[in-house]
NUNUTOR-486409 format. One line per field, with one value per residue (C-alpha): residue in three letters; x, y, z. Coordinates in pm, 1 decimal, always signed. Each point is the difference from the previous one (the first is absolute). Layout:
BEGIN
resn = (ala, ...)
c1 = (X, ...)
c2 = (Y, ...)
c3 = (Z, ...)
//
This chain:
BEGIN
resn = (unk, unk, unk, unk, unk, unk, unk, unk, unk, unk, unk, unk, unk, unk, unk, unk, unk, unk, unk, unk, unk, unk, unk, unk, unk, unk, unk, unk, unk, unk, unk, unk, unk, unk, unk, unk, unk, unk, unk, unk, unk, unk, unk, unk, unk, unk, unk, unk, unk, unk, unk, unk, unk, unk, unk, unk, unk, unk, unk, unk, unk, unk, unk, unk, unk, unk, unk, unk, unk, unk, unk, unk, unk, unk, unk, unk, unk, unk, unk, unk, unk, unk, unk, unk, unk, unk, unk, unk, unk, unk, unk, unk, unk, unk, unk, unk, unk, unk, unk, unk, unk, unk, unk, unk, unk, unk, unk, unk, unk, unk, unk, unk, unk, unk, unk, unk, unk, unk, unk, unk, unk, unk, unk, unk, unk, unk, unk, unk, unk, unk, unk, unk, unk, unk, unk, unk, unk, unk, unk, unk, unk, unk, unk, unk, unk, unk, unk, unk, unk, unk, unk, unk, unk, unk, unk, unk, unk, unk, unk, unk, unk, unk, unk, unk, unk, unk, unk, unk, unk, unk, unk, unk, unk, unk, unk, unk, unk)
c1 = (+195.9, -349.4, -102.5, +22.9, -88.2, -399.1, -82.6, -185.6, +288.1, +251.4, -271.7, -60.7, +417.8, +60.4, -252.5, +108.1, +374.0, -99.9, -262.2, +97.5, -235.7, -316.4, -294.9, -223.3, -257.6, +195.2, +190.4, -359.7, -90.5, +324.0, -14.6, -326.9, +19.2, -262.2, +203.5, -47.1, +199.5, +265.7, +43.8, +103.3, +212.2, +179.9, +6.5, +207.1, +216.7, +42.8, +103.9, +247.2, +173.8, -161.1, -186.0, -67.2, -236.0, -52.5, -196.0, +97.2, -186.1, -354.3, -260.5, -190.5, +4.3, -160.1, +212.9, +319.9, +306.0, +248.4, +371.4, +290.0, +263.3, +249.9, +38.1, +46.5, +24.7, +316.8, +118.9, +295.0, -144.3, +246.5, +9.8, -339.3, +146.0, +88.3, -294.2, -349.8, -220.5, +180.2, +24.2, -360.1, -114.4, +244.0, -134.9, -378.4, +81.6, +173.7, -296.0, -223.0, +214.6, +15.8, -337.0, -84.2, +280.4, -242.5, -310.9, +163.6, +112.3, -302.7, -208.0, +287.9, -96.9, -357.0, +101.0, +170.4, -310.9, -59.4, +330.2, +182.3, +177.0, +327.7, -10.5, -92.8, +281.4, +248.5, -96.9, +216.7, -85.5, +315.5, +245.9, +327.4, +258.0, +291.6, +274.0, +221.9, +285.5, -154.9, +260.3, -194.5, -327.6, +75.9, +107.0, -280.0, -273.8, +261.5, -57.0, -353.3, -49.0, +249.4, -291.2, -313.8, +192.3, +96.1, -391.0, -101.9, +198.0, -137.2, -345.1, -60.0, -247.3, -288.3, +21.2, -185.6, -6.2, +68.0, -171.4, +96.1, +212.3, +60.3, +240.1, +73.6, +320.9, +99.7, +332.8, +20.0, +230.8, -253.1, -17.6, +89.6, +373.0)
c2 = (-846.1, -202.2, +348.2, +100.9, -339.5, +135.1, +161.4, +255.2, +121.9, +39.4, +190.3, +259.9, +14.5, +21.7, +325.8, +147.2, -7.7, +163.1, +235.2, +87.9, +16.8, -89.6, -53.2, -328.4, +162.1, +74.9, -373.5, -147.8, +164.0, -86.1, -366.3, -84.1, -100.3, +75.5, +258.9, -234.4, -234.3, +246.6, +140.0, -382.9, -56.5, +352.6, -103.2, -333.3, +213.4, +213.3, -206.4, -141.8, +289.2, +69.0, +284.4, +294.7, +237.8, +360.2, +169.5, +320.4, -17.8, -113.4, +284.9, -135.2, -294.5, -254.0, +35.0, -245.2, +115.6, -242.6, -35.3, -210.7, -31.7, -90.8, +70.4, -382.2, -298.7, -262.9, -352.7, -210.3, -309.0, -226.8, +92.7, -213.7, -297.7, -190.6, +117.6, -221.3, +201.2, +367.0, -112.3, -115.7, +333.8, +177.9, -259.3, +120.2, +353.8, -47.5, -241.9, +291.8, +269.9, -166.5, -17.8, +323.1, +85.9, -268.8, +215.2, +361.8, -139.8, -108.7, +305.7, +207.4, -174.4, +76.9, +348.9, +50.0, +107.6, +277.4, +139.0, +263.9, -237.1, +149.7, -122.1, -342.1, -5.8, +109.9, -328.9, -320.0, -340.8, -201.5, -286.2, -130.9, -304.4, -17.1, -259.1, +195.6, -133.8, +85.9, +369.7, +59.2, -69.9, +230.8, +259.3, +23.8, -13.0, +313.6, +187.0, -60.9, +147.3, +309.1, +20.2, +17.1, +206.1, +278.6, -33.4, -3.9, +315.7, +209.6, -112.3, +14.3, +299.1, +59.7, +301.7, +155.1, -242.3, -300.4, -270.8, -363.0, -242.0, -337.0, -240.8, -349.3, -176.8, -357.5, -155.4, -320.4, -342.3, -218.6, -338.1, -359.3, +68.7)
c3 = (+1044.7, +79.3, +59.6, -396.4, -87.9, -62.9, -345.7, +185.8, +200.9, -297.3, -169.8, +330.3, +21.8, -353.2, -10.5, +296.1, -206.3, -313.7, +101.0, +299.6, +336.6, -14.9, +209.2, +66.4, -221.1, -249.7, +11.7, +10.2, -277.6, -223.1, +135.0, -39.4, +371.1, +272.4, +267.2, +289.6, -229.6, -111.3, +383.4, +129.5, -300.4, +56.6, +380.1, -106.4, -193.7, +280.3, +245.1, -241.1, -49.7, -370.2, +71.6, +230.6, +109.9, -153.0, +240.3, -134.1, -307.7, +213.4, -8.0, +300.8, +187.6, -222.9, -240.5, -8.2, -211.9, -73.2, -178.3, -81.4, +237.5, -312.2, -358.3, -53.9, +151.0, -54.2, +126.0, -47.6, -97.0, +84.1, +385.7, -6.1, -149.2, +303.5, +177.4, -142.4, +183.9, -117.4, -326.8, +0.7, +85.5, -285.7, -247.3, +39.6, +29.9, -330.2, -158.9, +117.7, -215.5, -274.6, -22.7, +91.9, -290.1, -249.3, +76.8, -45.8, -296.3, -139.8, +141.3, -216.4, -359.6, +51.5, +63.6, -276.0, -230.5, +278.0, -145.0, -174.1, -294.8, +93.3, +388.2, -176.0, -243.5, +274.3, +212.3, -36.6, +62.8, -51.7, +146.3, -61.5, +78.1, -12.7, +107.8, +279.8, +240.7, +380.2, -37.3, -301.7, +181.5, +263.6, -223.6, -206.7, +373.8, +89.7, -345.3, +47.1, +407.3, -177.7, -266.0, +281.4, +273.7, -308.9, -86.0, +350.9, +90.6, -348.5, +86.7, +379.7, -95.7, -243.1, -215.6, -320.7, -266.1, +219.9, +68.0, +222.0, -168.6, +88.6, -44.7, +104.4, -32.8, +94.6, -38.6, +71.8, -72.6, -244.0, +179.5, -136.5, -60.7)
//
């Protein structure tokens, strides 16, 4: 988890997920990132698992292809809980998405003049609350994963007239009760 706990690595992982292989040109370029920079941070990855190599897709030897190993990544929180220094490491892997999540948001408002008005009015920014027994809570996280899988599964590939969506969901028990 310490391994995704760097802004820069989400960023690499969560383009290599949507658009599919790319080089450490290419993810310097889309990051911002010098490529000595963006070749350790895929190394980390690497060696955790996150990513792998795509030497296929190199047209000489210079050039270093990389992709995915997984469509997403998941964690039972809870298996941490007993563990300080596991659930140390899940903490700032999650402090680091939800930042990453607070900057993709952002970058998506000041997008939105860039535009077609219809892609703008089909966005939503909303929450809810509601008072649920725990059944009820799990029930509605259950509805939700139905919701992204059926999403995930239409939209695995790009076709005429698409374009990426994103969405970001959190369920969570509000504290102080």
């Amino acid at each position: 988890m310490r391994a995704l706990a760097h802004p820069l690595r989400l960023k690499i992982l969560g383009l290599l997920r949507v658009e599919g292989p790319q080089s450490v040109g290419r993810l310097a370029e889309a990051t911002g990132a010098a490529s000595g920079s963006v070749s350790y941070h895929l190394a980390t990855l690497a060696k955790h698992g996150f990513v792998v190599p795509a030497p296929e897709l190199e047209r000489d030897g210079r050039e270093r292809w990389w992709r995915a190993a997984h469509e997403m990544t998941s964690w039972r929180t809870e298996e941490f809980l007993d563990d300080p220094e596991r659930r140390e490491a899940s903490e700032a892997m999650r402090r680091a998405v939800l930042e990453t999540y607070h900057r993709e948001l952002l970058e998506a408002l000041d997008a939105e003049l860039s535009l077609e008005p219809e892609w703008v009015a089909a966005s939503d920014s909303s929450d809810g609350a509601a008072h649920l027994t725990l059944e009820e809570f799990r029930e509605l996280s259950a509805d939700l994963a139905a919701v992204r899988e059926k999403w995930w599964a239409r939209g695995r590939e790009g076709g005429e007239g698409t374009r990426p969506v994103r969405w970001i969901t959190h369920t969570f028990p509000r504290s102080g009760r």
